[in-house]
C-alpha positions in Angstrom: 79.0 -7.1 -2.2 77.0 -10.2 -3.3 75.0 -8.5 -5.9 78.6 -7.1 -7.1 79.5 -10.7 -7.4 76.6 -11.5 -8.8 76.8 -8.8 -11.6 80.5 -9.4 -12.4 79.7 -12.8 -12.9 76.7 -11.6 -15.0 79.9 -10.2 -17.1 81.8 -12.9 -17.3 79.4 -15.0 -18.7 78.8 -12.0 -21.7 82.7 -11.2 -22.1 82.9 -15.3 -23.0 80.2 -15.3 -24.9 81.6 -12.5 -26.7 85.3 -14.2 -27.2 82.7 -17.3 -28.8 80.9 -14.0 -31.4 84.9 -13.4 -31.8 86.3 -16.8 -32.4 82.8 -17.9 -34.9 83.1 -14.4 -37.1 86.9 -14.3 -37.6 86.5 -18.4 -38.5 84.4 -17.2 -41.0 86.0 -14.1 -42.6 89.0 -16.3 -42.8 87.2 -18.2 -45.2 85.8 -15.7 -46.8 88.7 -13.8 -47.3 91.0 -16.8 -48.3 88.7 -17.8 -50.8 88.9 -13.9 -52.4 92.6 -14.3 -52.2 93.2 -17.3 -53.6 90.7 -16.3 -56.6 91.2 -12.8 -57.6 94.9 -12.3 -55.4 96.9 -15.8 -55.8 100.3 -14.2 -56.1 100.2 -12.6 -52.9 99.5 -16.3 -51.6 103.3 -18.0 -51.4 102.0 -21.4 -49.5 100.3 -24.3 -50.8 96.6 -24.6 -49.9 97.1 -27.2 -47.2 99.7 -25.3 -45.3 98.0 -22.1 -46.2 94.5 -23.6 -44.4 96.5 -25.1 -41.7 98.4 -21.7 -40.5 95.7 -19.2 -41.1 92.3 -20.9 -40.6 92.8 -24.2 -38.4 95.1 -23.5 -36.1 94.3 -19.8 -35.0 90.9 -20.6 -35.4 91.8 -23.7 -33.0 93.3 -21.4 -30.4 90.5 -18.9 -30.1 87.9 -21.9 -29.8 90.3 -23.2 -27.0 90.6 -19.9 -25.3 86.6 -20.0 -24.8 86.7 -23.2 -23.6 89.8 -22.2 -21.2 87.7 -19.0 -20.1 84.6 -21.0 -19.4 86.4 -23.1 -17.1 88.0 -20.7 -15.3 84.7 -19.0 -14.2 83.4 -22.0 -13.6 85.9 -22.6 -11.3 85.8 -22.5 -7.5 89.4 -22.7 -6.8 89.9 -19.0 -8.4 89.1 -15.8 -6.8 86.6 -13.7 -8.1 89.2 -11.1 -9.3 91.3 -13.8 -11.0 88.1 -14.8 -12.5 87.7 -10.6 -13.9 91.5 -10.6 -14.7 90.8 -13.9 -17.1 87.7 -12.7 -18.5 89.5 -9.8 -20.2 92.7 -11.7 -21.0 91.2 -14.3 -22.7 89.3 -11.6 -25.2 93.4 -10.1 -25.3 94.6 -13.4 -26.0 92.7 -13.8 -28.9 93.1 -10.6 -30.7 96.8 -11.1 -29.9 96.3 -14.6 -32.2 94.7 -11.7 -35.0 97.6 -9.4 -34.9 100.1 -12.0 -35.4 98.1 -14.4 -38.1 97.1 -10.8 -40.1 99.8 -8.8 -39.5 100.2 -7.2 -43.0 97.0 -5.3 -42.0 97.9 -2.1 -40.6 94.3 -1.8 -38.3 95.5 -4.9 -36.0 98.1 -2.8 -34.3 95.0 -1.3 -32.9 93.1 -3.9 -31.7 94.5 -4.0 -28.2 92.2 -0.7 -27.4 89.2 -3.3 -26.8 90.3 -5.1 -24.4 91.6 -1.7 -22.4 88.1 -0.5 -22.7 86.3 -3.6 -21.4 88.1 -2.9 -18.2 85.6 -0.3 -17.5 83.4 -3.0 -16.1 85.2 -3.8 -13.0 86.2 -0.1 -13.1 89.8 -1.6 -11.5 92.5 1.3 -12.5 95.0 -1.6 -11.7 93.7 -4.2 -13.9 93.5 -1.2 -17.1 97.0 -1.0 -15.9 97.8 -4.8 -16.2 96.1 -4.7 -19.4 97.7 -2.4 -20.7 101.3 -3.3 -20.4 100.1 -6.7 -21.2 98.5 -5.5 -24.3 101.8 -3.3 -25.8 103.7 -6.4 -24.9 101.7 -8.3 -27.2 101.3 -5.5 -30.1 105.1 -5.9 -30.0 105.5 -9.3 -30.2 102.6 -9.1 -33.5 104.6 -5.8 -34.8 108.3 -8.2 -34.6 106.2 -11.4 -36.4 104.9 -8.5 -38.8 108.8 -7.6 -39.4 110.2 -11.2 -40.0 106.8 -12.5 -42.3 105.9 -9.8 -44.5 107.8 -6.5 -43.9 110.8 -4.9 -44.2 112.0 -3.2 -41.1 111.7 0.0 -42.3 111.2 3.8 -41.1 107.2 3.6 -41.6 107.1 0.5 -39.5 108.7 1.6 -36.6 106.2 4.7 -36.9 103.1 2.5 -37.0 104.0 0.8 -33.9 105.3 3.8 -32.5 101.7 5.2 -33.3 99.8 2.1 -32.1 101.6 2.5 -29.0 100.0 6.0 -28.4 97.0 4.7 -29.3 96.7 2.1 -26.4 98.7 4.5 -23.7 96.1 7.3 -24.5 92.9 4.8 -24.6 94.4 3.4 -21.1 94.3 6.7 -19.7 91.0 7.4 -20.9 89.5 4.3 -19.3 91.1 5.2 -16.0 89.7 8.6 -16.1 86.4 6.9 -17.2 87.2 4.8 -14.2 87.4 7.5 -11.8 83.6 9.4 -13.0 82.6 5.9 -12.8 83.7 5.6 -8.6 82.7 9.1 -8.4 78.9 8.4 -9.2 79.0 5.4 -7.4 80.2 6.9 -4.4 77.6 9.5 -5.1 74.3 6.8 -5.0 76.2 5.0 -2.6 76.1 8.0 -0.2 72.8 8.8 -1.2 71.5 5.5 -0.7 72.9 5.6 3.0 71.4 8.8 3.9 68.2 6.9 2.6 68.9 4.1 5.2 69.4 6.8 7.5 66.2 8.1 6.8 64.5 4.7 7.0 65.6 4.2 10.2 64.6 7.6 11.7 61.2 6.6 10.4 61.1 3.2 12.1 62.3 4.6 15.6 61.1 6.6 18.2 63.0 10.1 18.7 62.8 10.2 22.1 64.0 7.0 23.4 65.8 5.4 20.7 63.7 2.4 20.5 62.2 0.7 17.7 58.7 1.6 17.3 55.2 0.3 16.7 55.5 -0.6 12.7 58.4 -2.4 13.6 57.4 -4.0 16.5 54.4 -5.8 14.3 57.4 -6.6 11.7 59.2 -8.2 13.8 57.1 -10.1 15.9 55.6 -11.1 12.2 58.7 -12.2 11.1 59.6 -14.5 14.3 56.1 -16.4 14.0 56.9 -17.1 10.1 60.2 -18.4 11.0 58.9 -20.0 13.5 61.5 -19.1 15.9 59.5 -20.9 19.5 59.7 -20.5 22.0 58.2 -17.3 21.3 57.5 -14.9 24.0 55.8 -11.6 23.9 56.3 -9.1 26.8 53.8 -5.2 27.4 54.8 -3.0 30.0 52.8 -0.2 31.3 54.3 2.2 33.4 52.0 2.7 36.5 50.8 6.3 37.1 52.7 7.8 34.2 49.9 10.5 34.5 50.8 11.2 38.0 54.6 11.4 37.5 53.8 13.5 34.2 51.6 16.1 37.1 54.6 15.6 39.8 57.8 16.2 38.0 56.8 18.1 34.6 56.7 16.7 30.9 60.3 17.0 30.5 61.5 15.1 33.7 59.0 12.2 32.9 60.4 12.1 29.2 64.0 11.7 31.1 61.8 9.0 32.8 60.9 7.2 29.8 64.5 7.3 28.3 65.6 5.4 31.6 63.1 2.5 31.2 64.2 2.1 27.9 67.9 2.2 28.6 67.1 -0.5 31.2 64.8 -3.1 29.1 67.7 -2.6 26.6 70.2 -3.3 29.3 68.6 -6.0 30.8 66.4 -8.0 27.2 68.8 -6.8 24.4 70.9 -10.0 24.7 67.9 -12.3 23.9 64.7 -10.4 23.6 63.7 -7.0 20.5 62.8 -3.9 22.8 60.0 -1.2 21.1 58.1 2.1 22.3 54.7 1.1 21.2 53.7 3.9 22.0 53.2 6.8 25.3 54.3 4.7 28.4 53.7 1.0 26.7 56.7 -0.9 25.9 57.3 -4.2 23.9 59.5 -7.2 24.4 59.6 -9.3 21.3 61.9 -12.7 22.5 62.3 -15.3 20.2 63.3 -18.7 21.6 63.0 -18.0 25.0 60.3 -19.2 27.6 58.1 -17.2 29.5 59.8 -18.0 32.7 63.6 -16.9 31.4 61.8 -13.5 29.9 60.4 -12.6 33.3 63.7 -13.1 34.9 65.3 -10.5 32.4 62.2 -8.1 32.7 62.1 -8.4 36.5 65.5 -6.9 36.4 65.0 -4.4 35.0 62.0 -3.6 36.7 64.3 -3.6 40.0 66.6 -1.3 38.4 63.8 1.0 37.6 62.2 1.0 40.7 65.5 1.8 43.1 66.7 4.2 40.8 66.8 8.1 42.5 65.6 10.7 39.9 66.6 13.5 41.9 63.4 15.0 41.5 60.4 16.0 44.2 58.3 14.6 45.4 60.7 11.4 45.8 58.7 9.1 43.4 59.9 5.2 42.9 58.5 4.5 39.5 56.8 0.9 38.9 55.5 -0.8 35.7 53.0 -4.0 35.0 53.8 -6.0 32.7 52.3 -9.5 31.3 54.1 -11.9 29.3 52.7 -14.5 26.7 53.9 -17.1 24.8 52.7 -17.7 21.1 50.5 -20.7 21.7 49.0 -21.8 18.4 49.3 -21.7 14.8 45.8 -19.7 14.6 47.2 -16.7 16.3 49.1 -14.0 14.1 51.1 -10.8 15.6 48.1 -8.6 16.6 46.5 -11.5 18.2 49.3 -12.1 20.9 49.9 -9.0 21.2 46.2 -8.7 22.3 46.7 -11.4 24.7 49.6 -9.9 26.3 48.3 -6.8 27.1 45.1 -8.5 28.0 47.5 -10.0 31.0 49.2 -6.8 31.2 46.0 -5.1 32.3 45.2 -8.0 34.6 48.4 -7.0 36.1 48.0 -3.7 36.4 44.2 -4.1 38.1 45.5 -6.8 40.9 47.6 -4.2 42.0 50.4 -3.1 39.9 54.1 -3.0 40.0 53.9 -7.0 38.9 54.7 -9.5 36.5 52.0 -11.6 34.9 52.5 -14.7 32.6 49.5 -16.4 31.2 48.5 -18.1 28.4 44.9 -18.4 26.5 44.8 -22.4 27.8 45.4 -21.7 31.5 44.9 -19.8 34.4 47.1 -16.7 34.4 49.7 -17.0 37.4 50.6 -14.4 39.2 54.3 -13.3 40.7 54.5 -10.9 42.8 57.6 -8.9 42.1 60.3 -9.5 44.9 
């Protein structure tokens, strides 16, 4: 939604500077084409040159100056919504041809103008703003077709038909813009769906089928990620299962797979609320916990390791399946992600070798201390 924003804004910023292009080229072909008129055309001119300047060069040219000004401010604005701020960008580009209509009106091609503004709609690709627009913009070709009547017209059967016809024209433009709308939410709804089956894929990629978890890449991610953000206390858990091999011999590859899912399930249950579980691969697991100690991360990870180790897998032999585990803290700025994770399983193995079935936390400074699991 921000880049949306972002890109709407993006917009905004054009569709003014493009009511600015507007307001500095119709300035100028007013000059121009008062200067033709009053040489080669004076009898079609019945004002004096002051009033003549004053009603068809300063003060429209005034107004559409003012309206840039007005439309700058508003998307400048905080106190607006951002679909105000849409609504005004487009108005203010109505408003201004509406000023043409009416200050030109004995040219036949202004009942038209109103189409541009009913096509710039397409950028928000909003069927009810085109809507808005529209009504907005017949209201106006009215108004300029009435001053057209009372200035310079008689009301007459050809007049009535123009605006009849200019009517049409901006019903049958509306309703090509809201068609052009709807292939317009059609293909975006197309990439949009692709791009989430690309997500979907991405995060197929970045887990492990079996249990669910996270895996290895993304483990080194995020532990990469917390040490950058420097998110201490950091804490770095590896779990071994003990005897996989022998549970993989006793029960057969499915029912230790059904094995594996459990201790995931459980480190989820037990670490998800502060600590990033991951498969790093066969029976190792990874705790990633930013801003937690050593001492809160064991408590979470022994239980689990109680859950674990009660649990009945209603297989035979009866087997009560243990892990060892060692947990580190990050403990200086020279170490990056593969060197803690070194360090823990460097504690994890001293764990597994003084016995198994236990909890290690050590650090690279002091002795490693061992608790026993209860």
């Amino acid at each position: 939604m921000d880049q949306f924003s972002n890109l709407y804004n993006k917009w905004r910023k054009k569709l003014n500077n493009a009511a600015l292009i507007i307001a500095i080229f119709t300035l100028l072909l007013e000059i121009i084409v008062s200067h033709l008129m009053y040489r080669f055309l004076p009898e079609m001119i019945g004002l004096s040159i002051p009033k003549y300047v004053l009603l068809y060069i300063i003060l429209p040219s005034s107004s559409y100056f003012l309206l840039v000004v007005i439309g700058r401010y508003i998307n400048n604005s905080i106190a607006l919504s951002e679909t105000m701020k849409n609504y005004f960008s487009i108005l203010i580009i109505t408003c201004q041809l509406f000023i043409i209509a009416c200050v030109h009106n004995v040219f036949i091609f202004t009942s038209i103008l109103y189409v541009i503004p009913i096509i710039l709609t397409v950028i928000y690709s909003k069927k009810t703003m085109t809507n808005v627009v529209t009504l907005i913009s017949i209201i106006f070709m009215l108004i300029s077709s009435f001053v057209a009547v009372t200035d310079a017209q008689t009301n007459d059967i050809f007049h009535t038909l123009e605006v009849f016809i200019g009517v049409l024209l901006i019903l049958g433009c509306s309703i090509l813009t809201n068609l052009l709308t709807d292939i317009e939410k059609d293909k975006n709804n197309i990439v949009k769906a692709g791009a989430f089956k690309q997500l979907q894929l991405e995060e197929l990629i970045k887990c492990d089928p079996l249990t669910g978890l996270y895996n290895i890449a993304s483990f080194y991610n995020t532990l990469d990620a917390a040490i950058k953000k420097d998110e201490m206390p950091l804490t770095l858990a590896v779990i071994d299962i003990d005897n996989f091999k022998a549970v993989n011999d006793a029960w057969g590859h499915d029912n230790a797979n059904e094995v594996l899912i459990f201790i995931a399930a459980q480190l989820q249950y037990c670490c998800s609320t502060q600590g990033h579980v991951f498969r790093y691969g066969g029976e190792e697991f990874t705790i990633v916990f930013p801003k937690t100690s050593p001492t809160h991360a064991k408590t979470m990870i022994e239980a689990a390791q109680k859950n674990i180790y009660n649990h009945d897998f209603g297989h035979n032999p009866k087997l009560n399946i243990s892990f060892s585990c060692g947990i580190a803290a990050y403990p200086s700025l020279d170490f990056n992600a593969h060197d803690l994770f070194q360090l823990a399983d460097k504690i994890m193995y001293q764990a597994k070798f003084s016995g198994k079935n236990k909890i290690l936390i050590g650090t690279p400074l002091s002795s490693t201390i061992d608790i026993n699991n209860a």
